[in-house]
C-alpha positions as CSV (number, residue, x, y, z in Angstrom):
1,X,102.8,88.6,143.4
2,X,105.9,87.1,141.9
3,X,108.1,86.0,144.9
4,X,111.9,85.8,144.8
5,X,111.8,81.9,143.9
6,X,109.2,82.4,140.9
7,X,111.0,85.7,139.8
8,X,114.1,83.6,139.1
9,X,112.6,80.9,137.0
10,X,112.8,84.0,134.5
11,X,116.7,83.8,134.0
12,X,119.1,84.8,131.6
13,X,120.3,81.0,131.4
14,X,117.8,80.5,128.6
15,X,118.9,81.1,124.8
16,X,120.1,85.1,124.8
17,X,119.4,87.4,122.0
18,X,122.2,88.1,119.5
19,X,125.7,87.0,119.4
20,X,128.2,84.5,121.0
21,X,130.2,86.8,123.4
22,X,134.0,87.9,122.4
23,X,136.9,85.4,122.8
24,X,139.0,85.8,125.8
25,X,142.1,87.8,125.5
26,X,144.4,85.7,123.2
27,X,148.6,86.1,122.3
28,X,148.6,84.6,118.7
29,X,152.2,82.3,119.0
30,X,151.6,81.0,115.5
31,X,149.4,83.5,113.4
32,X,146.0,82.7,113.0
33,X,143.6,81.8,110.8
34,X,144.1,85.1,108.7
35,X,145.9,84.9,105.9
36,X,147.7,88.3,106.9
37,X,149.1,86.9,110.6
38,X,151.8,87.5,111.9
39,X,154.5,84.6,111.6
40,X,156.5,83.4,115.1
41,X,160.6,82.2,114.4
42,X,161.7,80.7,111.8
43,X,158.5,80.5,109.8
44,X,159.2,83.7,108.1
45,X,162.2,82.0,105.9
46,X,159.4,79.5,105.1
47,X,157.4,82.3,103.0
48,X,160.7,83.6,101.1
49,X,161.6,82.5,97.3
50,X,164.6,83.4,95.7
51,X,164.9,86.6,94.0
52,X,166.7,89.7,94.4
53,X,167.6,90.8,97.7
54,X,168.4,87.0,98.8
55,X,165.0,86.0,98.9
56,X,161.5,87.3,97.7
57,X,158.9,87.8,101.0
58,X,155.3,86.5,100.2
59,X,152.6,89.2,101.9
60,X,152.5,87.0,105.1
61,X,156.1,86.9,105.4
62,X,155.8,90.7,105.6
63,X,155.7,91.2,109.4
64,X,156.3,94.1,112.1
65,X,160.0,92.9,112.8
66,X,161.2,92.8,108.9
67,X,159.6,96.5,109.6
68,X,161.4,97.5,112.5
69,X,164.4,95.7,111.3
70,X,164.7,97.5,107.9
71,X,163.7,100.8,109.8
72,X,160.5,102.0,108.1
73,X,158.7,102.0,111.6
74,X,160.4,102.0,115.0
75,X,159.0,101.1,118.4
76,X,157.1,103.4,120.7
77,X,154.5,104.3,123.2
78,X,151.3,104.4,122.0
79,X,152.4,104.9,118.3
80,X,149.2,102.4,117.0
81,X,145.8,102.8,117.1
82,X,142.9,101.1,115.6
83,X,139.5,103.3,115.3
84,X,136.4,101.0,114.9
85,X,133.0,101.6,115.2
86,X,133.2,104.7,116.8
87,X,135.7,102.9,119.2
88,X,139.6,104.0,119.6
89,X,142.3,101.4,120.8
90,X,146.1,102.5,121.2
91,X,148.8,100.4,121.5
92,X,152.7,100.3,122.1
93,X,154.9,98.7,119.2
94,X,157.6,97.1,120.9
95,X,161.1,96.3,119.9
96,X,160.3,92.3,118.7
97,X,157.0,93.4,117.1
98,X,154.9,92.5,119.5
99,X,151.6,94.8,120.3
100,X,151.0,95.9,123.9
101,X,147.5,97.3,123.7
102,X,148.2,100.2,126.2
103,X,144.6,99.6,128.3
104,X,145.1,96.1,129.7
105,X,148.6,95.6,128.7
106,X,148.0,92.5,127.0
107,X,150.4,91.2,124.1
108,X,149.9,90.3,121.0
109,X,151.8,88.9,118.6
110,X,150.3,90.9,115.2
111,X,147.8,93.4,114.3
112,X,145.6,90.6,112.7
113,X,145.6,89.4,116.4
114,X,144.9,92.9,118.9
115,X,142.6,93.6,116.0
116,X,140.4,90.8,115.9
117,X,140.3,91.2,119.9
118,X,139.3,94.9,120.3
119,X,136.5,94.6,117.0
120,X,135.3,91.4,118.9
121,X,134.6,94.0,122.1
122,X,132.4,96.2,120.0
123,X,131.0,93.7,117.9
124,X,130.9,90.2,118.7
125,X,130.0,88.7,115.7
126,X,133.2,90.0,113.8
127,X,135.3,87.0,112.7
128,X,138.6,88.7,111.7
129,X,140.5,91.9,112.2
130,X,142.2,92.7,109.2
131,X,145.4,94.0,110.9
132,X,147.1,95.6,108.0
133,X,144.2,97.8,107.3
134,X,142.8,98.1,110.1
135,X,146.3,99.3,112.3
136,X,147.4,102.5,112.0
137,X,151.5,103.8,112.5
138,X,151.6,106.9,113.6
139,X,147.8,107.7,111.7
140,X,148.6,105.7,108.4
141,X,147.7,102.4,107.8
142,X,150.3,99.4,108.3
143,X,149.4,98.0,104.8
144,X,150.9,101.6,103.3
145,X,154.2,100.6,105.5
146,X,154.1,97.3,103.6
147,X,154.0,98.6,100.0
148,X,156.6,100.8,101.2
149,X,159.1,98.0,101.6
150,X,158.1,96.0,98.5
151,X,158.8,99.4,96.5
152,X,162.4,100.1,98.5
153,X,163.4,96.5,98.9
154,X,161.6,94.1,96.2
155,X,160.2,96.4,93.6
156,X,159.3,93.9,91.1
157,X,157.2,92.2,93.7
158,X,153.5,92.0,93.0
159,X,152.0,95.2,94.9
160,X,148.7,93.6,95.4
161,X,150.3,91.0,97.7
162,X,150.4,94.1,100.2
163,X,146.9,96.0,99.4
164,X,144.7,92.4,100.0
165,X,142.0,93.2,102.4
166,X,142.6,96.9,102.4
167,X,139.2,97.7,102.0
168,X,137.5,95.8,104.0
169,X,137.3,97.9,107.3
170,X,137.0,101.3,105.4
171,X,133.1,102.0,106.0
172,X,133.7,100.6,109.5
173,X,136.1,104.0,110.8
174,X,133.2,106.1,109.5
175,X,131.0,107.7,112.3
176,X,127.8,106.2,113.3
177,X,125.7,107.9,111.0
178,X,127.7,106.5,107.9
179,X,128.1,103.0,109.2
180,X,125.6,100.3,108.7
181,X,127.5,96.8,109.8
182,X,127.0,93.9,106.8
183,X,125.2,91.9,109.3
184,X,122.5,94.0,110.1
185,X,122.4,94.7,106.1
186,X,122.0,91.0,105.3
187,X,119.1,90.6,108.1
188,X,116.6,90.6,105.9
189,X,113.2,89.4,107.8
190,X,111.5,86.1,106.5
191,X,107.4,85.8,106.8
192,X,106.5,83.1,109.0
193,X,104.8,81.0,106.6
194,X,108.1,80.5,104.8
195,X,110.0,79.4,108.2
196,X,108.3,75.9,108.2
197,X,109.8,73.1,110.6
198,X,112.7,73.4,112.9
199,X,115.9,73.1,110.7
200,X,119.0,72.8,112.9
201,X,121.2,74.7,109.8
202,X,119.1,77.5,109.9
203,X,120.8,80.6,111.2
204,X,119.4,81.0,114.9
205,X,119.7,84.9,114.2
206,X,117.4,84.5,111.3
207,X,114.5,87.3,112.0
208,X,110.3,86.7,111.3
209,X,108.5,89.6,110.5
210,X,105.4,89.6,113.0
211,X,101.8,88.2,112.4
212,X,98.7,90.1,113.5
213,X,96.5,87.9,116.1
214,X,93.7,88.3,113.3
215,X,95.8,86.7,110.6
216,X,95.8,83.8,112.6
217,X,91.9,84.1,113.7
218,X,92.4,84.5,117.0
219,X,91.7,87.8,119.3
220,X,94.4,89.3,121.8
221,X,94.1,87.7,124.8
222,X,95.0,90.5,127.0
223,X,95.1,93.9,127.0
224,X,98.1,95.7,127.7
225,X,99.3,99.0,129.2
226,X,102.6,100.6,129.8
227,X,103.8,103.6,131.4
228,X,106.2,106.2,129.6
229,X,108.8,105.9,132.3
230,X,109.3,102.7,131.5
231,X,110.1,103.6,127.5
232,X,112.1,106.2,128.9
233,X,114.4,104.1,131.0
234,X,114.2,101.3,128.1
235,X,115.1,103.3,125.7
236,X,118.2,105.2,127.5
237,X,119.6,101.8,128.1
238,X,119.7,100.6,124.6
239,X,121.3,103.6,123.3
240,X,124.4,103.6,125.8
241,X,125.8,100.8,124.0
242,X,126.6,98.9,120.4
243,X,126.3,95.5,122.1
244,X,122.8,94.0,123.1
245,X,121.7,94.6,126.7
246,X,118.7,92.9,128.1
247,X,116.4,94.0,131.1
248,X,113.4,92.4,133.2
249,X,109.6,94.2,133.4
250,X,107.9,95.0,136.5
251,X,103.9,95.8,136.8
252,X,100.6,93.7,137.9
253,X,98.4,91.6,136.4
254,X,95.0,91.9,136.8
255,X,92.7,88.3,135.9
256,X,89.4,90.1,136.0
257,X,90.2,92.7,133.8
258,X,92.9,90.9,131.6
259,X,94.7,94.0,132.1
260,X,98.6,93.4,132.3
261,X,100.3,96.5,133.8
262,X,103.9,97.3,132.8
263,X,105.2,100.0,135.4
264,X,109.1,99.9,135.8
265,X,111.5,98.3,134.3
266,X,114.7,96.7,135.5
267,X,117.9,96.6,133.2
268,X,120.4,93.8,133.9
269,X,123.8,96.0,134.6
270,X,126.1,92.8,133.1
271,X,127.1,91.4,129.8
272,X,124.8,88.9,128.7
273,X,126.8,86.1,128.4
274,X,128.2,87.3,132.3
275,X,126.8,84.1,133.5
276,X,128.9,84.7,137.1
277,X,127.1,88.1,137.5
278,X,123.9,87.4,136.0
279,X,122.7,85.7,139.6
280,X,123.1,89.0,141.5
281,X,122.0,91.0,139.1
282,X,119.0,88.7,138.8
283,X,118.2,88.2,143.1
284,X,118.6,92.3,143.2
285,X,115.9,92.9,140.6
286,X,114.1,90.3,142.3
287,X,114.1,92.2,145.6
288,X,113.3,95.0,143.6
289,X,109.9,93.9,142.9
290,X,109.1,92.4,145.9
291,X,109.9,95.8,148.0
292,X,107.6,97.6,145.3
293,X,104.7,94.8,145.4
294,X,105.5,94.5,141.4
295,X,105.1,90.8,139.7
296,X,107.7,90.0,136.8
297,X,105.8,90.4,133.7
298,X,108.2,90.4,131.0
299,X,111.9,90.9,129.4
300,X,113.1,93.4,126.7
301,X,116.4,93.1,124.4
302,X,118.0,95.8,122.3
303,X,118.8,94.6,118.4
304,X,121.4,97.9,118.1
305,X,121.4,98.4,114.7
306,X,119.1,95.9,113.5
307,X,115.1,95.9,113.0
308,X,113.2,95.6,116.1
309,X,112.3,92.2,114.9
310,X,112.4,89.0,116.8
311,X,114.7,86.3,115.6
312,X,114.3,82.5,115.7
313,X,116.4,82.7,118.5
314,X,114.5,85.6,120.5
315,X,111.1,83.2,119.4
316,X,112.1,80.4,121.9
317,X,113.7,82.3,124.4
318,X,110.1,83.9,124.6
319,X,108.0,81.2,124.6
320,X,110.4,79.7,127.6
321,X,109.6,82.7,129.3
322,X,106.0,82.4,128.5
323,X,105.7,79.2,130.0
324,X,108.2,79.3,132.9
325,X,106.2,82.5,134.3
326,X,103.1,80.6,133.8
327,X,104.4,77.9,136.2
328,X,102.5,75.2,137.3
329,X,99.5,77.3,137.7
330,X,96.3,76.9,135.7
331,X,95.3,80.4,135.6
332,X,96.5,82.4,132.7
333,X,99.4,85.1,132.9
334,X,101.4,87.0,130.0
335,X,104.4,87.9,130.2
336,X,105.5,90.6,127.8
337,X,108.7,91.3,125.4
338,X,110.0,93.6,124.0
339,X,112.7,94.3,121.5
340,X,114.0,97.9,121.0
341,X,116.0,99.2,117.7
342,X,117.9,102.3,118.5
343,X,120.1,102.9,116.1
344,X,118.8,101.2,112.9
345,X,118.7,103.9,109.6
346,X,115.3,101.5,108.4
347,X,113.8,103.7,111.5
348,X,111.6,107.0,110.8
349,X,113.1,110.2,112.5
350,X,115.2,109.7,115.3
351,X,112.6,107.3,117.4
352,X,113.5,103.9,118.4
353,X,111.6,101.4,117.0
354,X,110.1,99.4,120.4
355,X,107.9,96.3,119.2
356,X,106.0,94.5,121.9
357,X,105.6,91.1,120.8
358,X,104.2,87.7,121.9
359,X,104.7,84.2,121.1
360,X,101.8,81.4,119.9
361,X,102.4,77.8,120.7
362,X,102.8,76.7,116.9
363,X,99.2,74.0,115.8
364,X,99.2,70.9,117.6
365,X,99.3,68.7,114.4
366,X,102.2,70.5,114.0
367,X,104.8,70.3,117.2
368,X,108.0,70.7,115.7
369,X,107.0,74.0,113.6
370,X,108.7,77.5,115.6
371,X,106.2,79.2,117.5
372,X,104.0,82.0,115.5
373,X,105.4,85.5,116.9
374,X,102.4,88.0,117.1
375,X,102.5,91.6,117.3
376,X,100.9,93.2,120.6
377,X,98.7,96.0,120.6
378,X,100.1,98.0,123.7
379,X,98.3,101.3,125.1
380,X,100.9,103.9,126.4
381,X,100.3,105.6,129.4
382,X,102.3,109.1,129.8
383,X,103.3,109.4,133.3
384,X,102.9,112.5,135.5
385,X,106.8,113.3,136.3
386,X,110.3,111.1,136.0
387,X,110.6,109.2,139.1
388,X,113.7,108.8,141.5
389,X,113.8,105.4,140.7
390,X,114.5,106.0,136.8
391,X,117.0,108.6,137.4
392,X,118.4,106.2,139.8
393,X,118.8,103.9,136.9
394,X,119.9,105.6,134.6
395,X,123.1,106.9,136.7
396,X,123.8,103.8,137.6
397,X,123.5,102.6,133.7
398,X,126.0,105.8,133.0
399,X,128.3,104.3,135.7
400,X,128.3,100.4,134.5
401,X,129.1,101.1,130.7
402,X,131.6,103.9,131.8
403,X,134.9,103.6,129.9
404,X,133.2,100.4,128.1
405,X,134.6,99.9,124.8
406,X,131.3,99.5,123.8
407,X,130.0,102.6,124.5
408,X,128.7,104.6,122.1
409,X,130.4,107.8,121.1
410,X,127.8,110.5,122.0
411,X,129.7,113.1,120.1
412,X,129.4,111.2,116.5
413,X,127.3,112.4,113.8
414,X,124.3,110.1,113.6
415,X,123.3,112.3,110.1
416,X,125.0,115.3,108.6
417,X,122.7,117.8,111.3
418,X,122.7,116.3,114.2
419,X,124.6,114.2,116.7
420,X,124.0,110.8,118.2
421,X,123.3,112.7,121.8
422,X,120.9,114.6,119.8
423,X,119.2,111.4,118.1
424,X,119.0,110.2,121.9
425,X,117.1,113.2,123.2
426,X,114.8,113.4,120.3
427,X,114.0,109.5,121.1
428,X,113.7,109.7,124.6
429,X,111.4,113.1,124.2
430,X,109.0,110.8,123.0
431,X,108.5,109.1,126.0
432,X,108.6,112.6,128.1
433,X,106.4,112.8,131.3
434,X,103.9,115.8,132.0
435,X,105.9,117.3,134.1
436,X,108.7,119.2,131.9
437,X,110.4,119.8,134.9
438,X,112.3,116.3,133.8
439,X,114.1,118.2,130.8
440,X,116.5,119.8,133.6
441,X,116.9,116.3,135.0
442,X,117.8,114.2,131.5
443,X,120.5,117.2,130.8
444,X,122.4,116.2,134.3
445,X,122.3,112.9,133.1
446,X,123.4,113.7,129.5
447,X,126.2,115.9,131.1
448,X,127.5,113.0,133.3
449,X,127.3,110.9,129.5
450,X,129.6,113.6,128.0
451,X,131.8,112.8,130.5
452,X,132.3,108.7,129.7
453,X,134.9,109.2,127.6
């Protein structure tokens, strides 16, 4: 048995899959690094030439106050909103064009500025916000409010200096079904033969397609099993969210029949980069296990919208895990990942992809090489009914990511039929105990769901 000490040598202060989390909550003085930001002061005479109406505005000297002051928009209560991702932020213009994003009542100094913010909540790896595009007056686009003036005020002015970037966000206010984010897009997986030695330029989020145990002559060295309930509850967690979430595996090992057990599973209710709440979470899983006589025998990470694939990242935080849950003992124990893909349109149907994967320390003669991620061949036990425990979980999972920007729209269209609650139930029915009684349970779940919002 895995005690509380030993549980916690499998911590979440390792590497983490996927991104670097969102930047605090900023108020831009000075603009940005966007060519389109907002200007503080004096600095908007800097960005005027001579012509016509006293002086000719470049596009960045086109701000909310030369708005407000010529009166194409006027300030107001919740008059802008930004939809991304499925996600809707409203804000108040006020009267020195400043943004007060209505939910925290933060301020920001331009659109470029609350935009970059609220996209960095849904998805942390986006660098810029496009303001003028991606802001919306009273439902139409700020950039449309630019042109405006440049056709009332300098009509001669070059009308592309106010339609830049316009674009760029357009496929990312589609719904869910529509959207596939350029990152995931550019992920294409590289074979591990190409990888050779560490490189420190190469992109930590690079992903390696998976090698089979016999293309490296060597056999499984454990079998594995796993019940459905823990899919189930696996599953439900990485489809409440677009970020990543990450989760701990409970079952038994057994030495004599090198028959590693995967019976619960224990999803980390924090942010991943949360590294104030990540010790409680952590010592409550912990006690979780010890009251159920479970050992820790793995970790699984959601890649949202990405292949189930590991990256080079996910390769070392698994062999860490490997060898911290080996300890200092000399008898051999596995642990087990696991990365889930829930809402990647490379996946067949409306299943998940879940790929149980294992890392191989890389050749001796060759130390510095990544190690060799293997695919696991994993028996799946359906179990008999859904426990209390995993309906436990998953209300408390509905109550954590409640209200979260990040939450995923349940009403969406995931493809012209059907909606992204319907892709869910079609996953998680693949995981669906003997018992059908559980159907009557999932819909008081999927009821509370509806209710998120």
């Amino acid at each position: 048995m895995v005690g509380a000490t030993q549980c916690k040598d499998l911590t979440m202060d390792v590497p983490r899959p996927g991104s670097e989390p969102p930047s605090s909550p900023q108020l831009l003085e000075e603009g940005g690094e966007e060519e389109d930001e907002e200007l503080s002061g004096g600095e908007e005479s800097d960005l005027r030439v001579s012509s016509g109406r006293g002086s000719l505005l470049t596009r960045r000297g086109i701000t909310l106050r030369v708005l407000l002051k010529d009166g194409l928009v006027e300030p107001g209560d919740g008059v802008l909103s930004i939809h991304y991702l499925g996600k809707k932020f409203v804000g108040d213009l006020l009267c020195d064009g400043k943004i007060r994003w209505v939910e925290t009542g933060q301020i920001f100094n331009s659109p470029s500025a609350w935009a970059t913010h609220c996209k960095r909540l849904v998805n942390p790896a986006k660098k810029s916000g496009c303001g003028w595009a991606s802001v919306r007056y009273r439902g139409q686009k700020l950039v449309q409010y630019k042109t405006s003036w440049l056709h009332k005020y300098q009509p001669s002015a070059d009308l592309n200096l106010a339609s830049e970037g316009e674009d760029e966000d357009e496929d990312e206010e589609e719904d869910l079904s529509l959207i596939q984010r350029r990152g995931d897009r550019d992920r294409v997986p590289v074979r591990y033969c190409n990888l050779g030695m560490r490189d420190a330029a190469r992109d930590p989020h690079t992903l390696v397609e998976l090698s089979a145990f016999s293309a490296i002559n060597r056999f499984q060295p454990f079998n594995v099993a796993v019940s459905s309930n823990v899919l189930l509850l696996m599953d439900f967690h990485c489809h409440l969210t677009t970020s990543e979430v990450v989760g701990y595996l409970g079952g038994r090992w057994d030495t004599n029949t090198q028959l590693l057990t995967v019976l619960r599973a224990f999803p980390c209710r924090t942010r991943l980069a949360d590294r104030d709440a990540a010790p409680a979470v952590e010592e409550e899983i912990c006690q979780n296990l010890f009251m159920r006589g479970l050992s820790l025998v793995g970790w699984y990470h959601s890649h949202p919208r990405g292949p189930a694939l590991p990256s080079l990242q996910d390769i070392d935080s698994q062999m860490d895990h490997q060898l911290r849950l080996q300890g200092s003992s000399n008898g051999f124990q596995p642990c087990l990942g696991i990365i889930c893909g829930p809402y990647y349109h490379g996946n067949q149907g409306v299943a998940s992809t879940i790929t149980p994967f294992w890392v191989v320390p890389p050749p001796e003669q060759r130390p510095n090489d990544y190690g060799i991620p293997v695919a696991v061949e994993v028996t799946y036990v359906q179990d008999n009914f859904l426990t209390s425990d995993v309906l436990n979980e998953m209300m408390l999972l509905v109550d954590f990511y409640r209200g979260a920007p990040d939450l995923v729209q349940f009403s969406q269209h995931w493809n012209p039929d059907s909606s992204v609650m319907d892709k869910i139930k079609g996953s998680l029915s693949g995981h669906a105990p003997k018992d059908q009684a559980y159907v009557q349970i999932l819909e008081h779940v999927y009821s509370q769901l509806s209710g998120t919002h």
